[in-house]
C-alpha positions in Angstrom: 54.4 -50.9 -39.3 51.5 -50.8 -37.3 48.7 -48.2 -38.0 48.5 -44.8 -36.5 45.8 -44.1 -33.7 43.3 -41.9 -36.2 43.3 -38.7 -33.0 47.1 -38.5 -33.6 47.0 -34.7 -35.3 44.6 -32.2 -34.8 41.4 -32.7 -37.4 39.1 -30.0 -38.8 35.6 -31.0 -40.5 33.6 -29.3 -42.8 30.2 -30.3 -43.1 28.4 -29.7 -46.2 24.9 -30.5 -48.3 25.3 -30.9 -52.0 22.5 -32.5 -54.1 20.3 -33.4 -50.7 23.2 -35.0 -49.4 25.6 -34.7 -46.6 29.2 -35.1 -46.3 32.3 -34.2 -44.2 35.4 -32.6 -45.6 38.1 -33.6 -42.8 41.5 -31.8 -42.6 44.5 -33.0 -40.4 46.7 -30.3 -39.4 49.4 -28.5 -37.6 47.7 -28.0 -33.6 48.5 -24.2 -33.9 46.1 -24.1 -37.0 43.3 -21.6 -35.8 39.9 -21.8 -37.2 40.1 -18.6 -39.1 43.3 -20.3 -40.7 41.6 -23.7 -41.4 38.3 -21.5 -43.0 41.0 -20.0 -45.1 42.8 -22.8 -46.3 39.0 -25.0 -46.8 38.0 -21.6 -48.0 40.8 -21.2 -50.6 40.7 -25.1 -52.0 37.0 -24.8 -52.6 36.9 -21.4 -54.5 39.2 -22.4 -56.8 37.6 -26.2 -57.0 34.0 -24.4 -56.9 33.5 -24.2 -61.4 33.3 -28.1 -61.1 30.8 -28.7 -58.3 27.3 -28.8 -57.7 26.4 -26.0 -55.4 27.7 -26.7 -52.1 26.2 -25.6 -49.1 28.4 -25.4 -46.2 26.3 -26.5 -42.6 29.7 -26.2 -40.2 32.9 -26.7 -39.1 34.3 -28.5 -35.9 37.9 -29.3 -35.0 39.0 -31.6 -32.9 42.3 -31.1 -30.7 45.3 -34.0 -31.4 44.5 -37.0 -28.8 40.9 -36.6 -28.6 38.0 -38.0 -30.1 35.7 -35.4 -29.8 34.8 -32.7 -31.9 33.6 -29.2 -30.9 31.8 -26.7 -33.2 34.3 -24.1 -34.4 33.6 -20.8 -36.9 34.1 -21.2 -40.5 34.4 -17.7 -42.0 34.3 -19.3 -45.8 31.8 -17.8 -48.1 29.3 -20.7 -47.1 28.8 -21.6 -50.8 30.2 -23.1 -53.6 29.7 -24.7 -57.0 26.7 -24.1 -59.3 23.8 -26.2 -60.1 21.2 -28.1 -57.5 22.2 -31.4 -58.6 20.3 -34.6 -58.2 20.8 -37.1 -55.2 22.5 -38.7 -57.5 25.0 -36.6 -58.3 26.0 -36.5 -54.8 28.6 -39.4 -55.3 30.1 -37.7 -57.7 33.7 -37.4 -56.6 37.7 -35.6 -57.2 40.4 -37.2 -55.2 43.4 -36.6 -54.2 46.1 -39.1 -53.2 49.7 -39.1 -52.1 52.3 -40.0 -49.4 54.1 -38.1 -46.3 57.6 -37.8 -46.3 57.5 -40.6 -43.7 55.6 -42.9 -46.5 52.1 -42.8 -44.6 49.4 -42.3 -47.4 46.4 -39.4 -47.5 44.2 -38.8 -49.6 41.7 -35.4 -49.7 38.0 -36.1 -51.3 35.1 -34.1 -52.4 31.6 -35.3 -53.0 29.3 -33.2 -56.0 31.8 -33.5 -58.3 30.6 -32.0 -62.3 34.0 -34.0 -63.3 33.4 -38.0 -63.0 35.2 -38.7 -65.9 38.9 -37.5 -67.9 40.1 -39.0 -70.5 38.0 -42.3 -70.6 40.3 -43.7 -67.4 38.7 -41.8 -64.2 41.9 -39.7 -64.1 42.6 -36.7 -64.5 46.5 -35.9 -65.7 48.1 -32.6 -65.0 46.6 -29.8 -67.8 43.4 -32.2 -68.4 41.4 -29.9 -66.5 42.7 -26.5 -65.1 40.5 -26.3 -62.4 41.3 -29.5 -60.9 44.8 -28.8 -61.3 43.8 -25.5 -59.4 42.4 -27.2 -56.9 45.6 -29.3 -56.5 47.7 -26.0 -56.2 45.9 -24.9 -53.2 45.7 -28.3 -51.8 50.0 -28.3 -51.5 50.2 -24.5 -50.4 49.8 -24.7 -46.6 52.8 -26.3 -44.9 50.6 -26.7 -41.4 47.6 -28.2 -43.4 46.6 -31.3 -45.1 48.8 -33.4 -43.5 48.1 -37.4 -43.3 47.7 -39.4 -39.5 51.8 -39.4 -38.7 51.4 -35.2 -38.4 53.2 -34.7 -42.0 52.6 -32.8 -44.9 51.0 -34.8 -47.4 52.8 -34.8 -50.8 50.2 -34.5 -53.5 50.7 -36.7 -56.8 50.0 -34.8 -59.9 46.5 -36.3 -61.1 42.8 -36.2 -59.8 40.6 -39.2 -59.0 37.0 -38.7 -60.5 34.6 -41.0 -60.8 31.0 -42.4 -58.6 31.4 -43.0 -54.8 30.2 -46.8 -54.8 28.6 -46.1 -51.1 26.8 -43.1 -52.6 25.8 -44.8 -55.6 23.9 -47.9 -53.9 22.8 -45.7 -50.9 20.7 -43.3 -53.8 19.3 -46.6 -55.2 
């Protein structure tokens, strides 16, 4: 199967600074998902994902439309800041994960940088019940149908564990 063009569903981005660092949290969606919507849903995951974060400091959101490369500044109504802690710039590349699969088979995968968690269970996973706020996290992460979606403009179907560990890019870009 050849690969999907990356512009095929509508994208929102949220930029954010943890530990001195910055990153972009990008969300394919539905094309009626409105900004307030999208605030919501980034708004929701990162409340309940906030207890195992370095504080977060939310610069923006864009969006851009399905077919388009280019992103436009849109308003994020979120509370602007999450997690606790200033964090070194090391702990920037700290990371949860998320993987799974469309319906259609196409993978996605949803990933935070400042992650407290870097480690479960001595195998950089974390199982369902390991941690209740990453399973949290998950919960909100499958609630939206019209939101986190992967490139073929389908729902992604979460698997049940967390990815934790360090960001390899992160790590050596620190050093």
């Amino acid at each position: 199967m050849s690969p999907l063009p990356p512009n095929s569903t509508k994208r929102y981005y949220l930029d954010y600074d943890v530990a001195s660092k910055q990153h972009t949290l990008i969300a394919r969606c539905d094309s009626a998902v409105t900004a307030a919507q999208a605030s919501t849903y980034f708004d929701n995951f990162l409340s309940a994902l906030s207890p195992v974060l370095f504080q977060w400091t939310v610069l923006g959101m864009r969006v851009s439309a399905a077919g388009s490369n280019i992103s436009v500044p849109a308003s994020f109504s979120g509370t602007g800041l999450y997690g606790t802690g200033t964090g070194t710039p090391a702990d920037s590349g700290g990371y949860a994960s998320w993987v799974g699969r469309s319906g259609a088979g196409v993978r996605g995968r949803v990933t935070v940088f400042g992650s407290t968690v870097t480690a479960t269970g001595g195998n950089w996973r974390a199982a369902p019940g390991e941690n209740t706020t990453l399973d949290a996290a998950l919960t909100e992460l499958r609630a939206p149908v019209d939101f986190w979606w992967a490139v073929d403009a389908l729902k992604i179907n979460f698997n049940s564990y967390t990815n934790n560990g360090y960001n390899a890019y992160w790590r050596n870009h620190t050093r």
